[in-house]
C-alpha positions, 0 to 999 in steps of 0.5 A, spaced: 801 851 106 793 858 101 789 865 099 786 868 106 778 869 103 779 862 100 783 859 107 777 861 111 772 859 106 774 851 105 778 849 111 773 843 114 772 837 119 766 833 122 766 833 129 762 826 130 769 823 127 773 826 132 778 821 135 777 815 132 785 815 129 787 809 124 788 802 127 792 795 126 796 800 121 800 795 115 805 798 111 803 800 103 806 795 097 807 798 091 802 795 088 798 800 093 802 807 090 797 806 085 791 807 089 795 814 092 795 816 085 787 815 084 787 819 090 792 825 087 787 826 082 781 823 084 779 830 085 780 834 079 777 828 075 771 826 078 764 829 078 761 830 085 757 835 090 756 835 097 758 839 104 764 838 109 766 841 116 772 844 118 775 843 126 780 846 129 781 847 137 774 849 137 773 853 131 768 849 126 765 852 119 761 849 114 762 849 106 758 845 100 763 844 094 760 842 087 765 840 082 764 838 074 769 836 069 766 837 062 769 838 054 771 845 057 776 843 062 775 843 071 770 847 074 768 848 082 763 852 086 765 852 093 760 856 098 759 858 105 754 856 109 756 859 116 758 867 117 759 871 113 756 869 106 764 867 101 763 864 094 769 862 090 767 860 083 772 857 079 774 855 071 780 852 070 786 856 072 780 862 073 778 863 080 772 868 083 771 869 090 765 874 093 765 875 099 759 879 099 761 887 096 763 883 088 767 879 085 774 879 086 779 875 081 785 872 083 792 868 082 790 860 082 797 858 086 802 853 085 802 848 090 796 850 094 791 844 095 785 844 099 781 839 100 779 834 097 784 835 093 790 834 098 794 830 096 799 833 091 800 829 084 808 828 084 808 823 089 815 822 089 818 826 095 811 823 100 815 815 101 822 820 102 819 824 107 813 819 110 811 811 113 805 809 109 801 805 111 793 802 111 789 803 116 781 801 117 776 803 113 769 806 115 763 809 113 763 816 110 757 820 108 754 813 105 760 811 102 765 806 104 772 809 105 780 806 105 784 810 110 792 811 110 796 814 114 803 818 112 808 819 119 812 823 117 820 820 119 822 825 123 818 829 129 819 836 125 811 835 122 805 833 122 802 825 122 796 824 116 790 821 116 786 820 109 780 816 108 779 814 100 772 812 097 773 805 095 772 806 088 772 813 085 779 815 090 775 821 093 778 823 099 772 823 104 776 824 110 782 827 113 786 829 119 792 831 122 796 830 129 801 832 133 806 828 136 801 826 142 797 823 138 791 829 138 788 831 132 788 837 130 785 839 124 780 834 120 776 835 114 770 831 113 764 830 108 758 830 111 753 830 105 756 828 098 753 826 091 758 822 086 757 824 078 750 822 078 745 828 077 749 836 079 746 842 077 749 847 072 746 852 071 752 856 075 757 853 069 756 859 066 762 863 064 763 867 071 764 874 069 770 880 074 769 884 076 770 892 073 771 896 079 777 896 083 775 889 086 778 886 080 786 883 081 789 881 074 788 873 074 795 869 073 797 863 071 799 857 077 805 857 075 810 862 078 815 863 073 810 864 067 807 871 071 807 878 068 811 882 072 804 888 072 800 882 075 798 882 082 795 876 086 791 876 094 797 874 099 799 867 103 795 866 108 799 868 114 803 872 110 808 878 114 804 884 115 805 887 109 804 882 104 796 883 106 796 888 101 795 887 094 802 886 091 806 886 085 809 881 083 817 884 082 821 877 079 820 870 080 824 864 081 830 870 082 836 868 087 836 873 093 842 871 096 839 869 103 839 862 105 835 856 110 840 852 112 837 848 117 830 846 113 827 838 114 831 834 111 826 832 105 823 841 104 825 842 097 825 849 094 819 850 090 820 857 087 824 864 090 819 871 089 820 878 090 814 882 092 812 890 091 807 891 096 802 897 094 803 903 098 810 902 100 816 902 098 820 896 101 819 889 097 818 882 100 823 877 099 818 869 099 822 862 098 816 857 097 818 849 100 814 843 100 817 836 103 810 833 098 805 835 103 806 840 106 808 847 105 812 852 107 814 859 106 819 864 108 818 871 107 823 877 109 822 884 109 826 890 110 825 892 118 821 899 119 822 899 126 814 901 127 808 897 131 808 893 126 813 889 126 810 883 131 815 878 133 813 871 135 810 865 135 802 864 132 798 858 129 791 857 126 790 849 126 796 846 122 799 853 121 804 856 124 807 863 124 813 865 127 817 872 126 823 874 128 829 880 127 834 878 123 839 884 123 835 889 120 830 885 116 823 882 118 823 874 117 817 870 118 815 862 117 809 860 115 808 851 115 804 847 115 808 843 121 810 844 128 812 850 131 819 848 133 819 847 126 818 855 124 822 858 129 828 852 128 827 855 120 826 862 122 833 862 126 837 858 121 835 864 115 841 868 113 843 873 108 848 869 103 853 876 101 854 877 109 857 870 110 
């Protein structure tokens, strides 16, 4: 379940890691829970540096992340280091991203976790939905690392492979697999500084841009938006939502229905959209099972070139549109592509039945 020009910019993987999958696999005690919360924040409480890769099929990029937290709350840097030249800056709820023509400001999402901090801090709903077992450990970046695996209880997601440093909980490695066993997508540091000495000088407070770049900054939580606010759409949005956006209300009821989710997906939130320079508003219902996300968006059919229908996928990111009556609907997931489309068949409008 993420910003475009942010998506681009962190996914990561180590290739030199590819295909070395958890072994002799144990289950968790409860007591282990404890070492999963250490990893849920981990990444919002330790000071750290470094470079990580991304993989999937045979796409790589490169990306050196910094991370300090101070007396004035959480701070990130995270920099491209192939192709085009992506910065995103961060001060608490207040992200930058400069993507080479100036500073764009834009919503912190709720929900939305990249890495290192993949895991969400509630982790209530994760043994609901998923096996958790101990896997082997391995040498990470200079660093000794605990893996654990969450399979999930059923064949409609993905399996997760995470590798914790020993002592801080600083994720170091994923990876996600398919129902065959092959991997996917992996993130994986190969370069990393744990506290010790960072460079701040980027730590000063990071100022918008005031051109017509700038976008309104939100607050993480939906509910809590200003209705004149506007927010970089969901990577895989439908075609009209890749314009900048108003949002029209939160957490509202539309009326429409999913009625064949995973057991497990519970609705995050319900939102109505305003797409600039046109007049029909997008309808998103948000679902997460506690590691993965899954937004379902319709729109209004305008019969045009635009209204692609079928299915699409980026790494772990399925995208599956289809004509329900008149209206556009579109899955996007973090699961496997007969996930979306089973989604996307059961989506119904609640006045019509």
């Amino acid at each position: 379940m993420q910003v475009t020009v942010m998506n681009s910019v962190v996914i990561c993987v180590l290739v030199l890691f590819a295909g070395q999958t958890a072994v002799s696999a144990d289950p968790v005690h409860p007591e282990d829970l404890i070492g999963l919360k250490a990893m849920a924040f981990a990444a919002h409480q330790t000071n750290y540096s470094g470079t990580f890769v991304y993989q999937y099929g045979g796409h790589v990029e490169t990306s050196r992340i910094t991370h300090i937290v101070d007396q004035d709350g959480e701070h990130g840097r995270l920099e491209s280091l192939d192709g085009p030249r992506r910065e995103i800056i961060r001060h608490n709820d207040e992200v930058w991203c400069d993507v080479g023509n100036g500073k764009v400001r834009v919503a912190l999402r709720q929900g939305v976790n990249q890495f290192p901090a993949l895991l969400p801090e509630q982790l209530n709903l994760l043994s609901k939905n998923y096996l958790i077992k101990q896997a082997e450990q391995m040498r990470l970046a200079g660093y000794n690392a605990r893996a654990i695996i969450f399979k999930p209880k059923d064949n409609l997601r993905y399996t997760h492979i995470m590798w914790a440093e020993n002592v801080s909980g600083l994720l170091l490695k994923s990876e996600v697999l398919d129902e065959h066993s092959e991997v996917i997508e992996q993130y994986s540091f190969t370069q990393l500084s744990i506290g010790g000495d960072i460079d701040r000088t980027w730590l000063s407070p990071a100022q918008p841009a005031t051109d017509a770049h700038d976008h309104a900054a939100q607050h993480a939580n939906p509910a809590h938006k200003n209705n004149n606010e506007e927010e970089l759409p969901h990577e895989g949005a439908p075609r009209s939502a890749q314009n900048s956006q108003k949002l029209i209300a939160a957490n509202f009821v539309s009326g429409w229905r999913v009625d064949a989710l995973p057991e497990g997906f519970k609705k995050i939130a319900e939102l109505r959209r305003q797409m600039r320079g046109r007049d029909i508003p997008v309808t998103q219902i948000v679902f997460s099972d506690g590691l993965a996300g899954i937004s379902v968006f319709i729109e209004k059919s305008d019969s045009d070139s635009d209204d692609h229908t079928g299915l699409s996928s980026q790494g772990i990111i399925q995208v599956y549109s289809k004509l329900v009556d008149d209206q556009l609907v579109t899955v996007v997931g973090e699961v496997p592509p007969r996930t979306v489309m089973q989604i996307a068949d059961s989506v119904r409008n609640g006045a019509d039945h």
